[in-house]
C-alpha positions in Angstrom: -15.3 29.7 18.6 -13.7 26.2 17.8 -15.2 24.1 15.7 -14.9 20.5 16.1 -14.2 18.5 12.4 -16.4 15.0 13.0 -15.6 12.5 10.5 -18.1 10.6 8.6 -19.0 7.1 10.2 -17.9 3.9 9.8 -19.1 2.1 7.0 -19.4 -2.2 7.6 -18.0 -4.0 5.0 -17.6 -7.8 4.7 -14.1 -8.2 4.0 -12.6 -12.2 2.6 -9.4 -13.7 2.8 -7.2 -13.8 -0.6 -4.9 -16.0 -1.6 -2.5 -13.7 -3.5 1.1 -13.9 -4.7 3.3 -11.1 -5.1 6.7 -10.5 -5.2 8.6 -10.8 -2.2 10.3 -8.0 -1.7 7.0 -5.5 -2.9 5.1 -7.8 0.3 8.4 -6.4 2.6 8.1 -2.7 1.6 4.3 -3.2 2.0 4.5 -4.2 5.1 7.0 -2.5 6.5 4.5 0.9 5.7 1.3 -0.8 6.9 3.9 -0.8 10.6 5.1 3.2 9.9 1.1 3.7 9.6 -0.2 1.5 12.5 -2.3 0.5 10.1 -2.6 -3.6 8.8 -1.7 -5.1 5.7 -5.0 -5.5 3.9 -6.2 -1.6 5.3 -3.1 -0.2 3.8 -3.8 -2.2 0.7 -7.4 -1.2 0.6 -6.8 2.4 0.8 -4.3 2.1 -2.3 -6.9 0.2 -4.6 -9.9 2.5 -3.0 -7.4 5.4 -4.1 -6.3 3.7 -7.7 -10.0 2.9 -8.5 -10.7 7.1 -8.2 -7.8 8.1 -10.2 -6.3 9.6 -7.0 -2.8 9.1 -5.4 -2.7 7.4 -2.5 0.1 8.8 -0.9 1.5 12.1 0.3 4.7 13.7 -0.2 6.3 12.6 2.7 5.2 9.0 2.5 6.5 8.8 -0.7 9.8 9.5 0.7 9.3 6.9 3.7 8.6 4.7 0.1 11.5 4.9 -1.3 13.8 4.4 2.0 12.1 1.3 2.4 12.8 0.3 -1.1 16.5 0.9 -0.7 16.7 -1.1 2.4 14.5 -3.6 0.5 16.5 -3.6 -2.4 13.3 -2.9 -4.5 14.3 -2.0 -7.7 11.0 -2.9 -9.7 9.0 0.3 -11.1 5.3 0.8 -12.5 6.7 0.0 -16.3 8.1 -3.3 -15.0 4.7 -4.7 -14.1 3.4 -6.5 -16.9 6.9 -8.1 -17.2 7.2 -9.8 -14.2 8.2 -13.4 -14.5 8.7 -15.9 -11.8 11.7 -17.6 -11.3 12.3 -21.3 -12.2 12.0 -23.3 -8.9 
């Protein structure tokens, strides 16, 4: 006998646009995943900070590795222990 795995249902949520600045090539990398996932921008970004806020990682092994091939082609060189050093260029 099969057994058919139902996932839970949807839950609504009223979701509002942001105005947030991030560096540019982060965004590229970002997005170029949200496009390997079929999923949008702000889902992909939700799922991280969903994932963050448990203490959980939000990506498997093999995304990891689709990760970092987007950060070489990005030429994202930025880690974790840059993040509270980021400054933004003079104009």
């Amino acid at each position: 006998m099969v057994t058919k795995k139902t996932s839970p249902p949807p839950r609504p949520v009223e979701r509002v646009q942001t105005g947030v600045r991030m560096e540019k090539r982060i965004v590229k990398v970002l997005k170029a995943l949200a496009d390997l996932k079929d999923l949008s921008l702000g889902d992909l970004l939700e799922g991280i900070v969903l994932h963050a806020f448990e203490g959980k990682p939000p990506f498997a092994a093999a995304t990891l590795k689709q990760i970092a091939e987007l950060k070489r082609i990005y030429g994202l060189d930025l880690a974790a222990s840059d993040s509270h050093r980021l400054k933004e260029r003079p104009a």
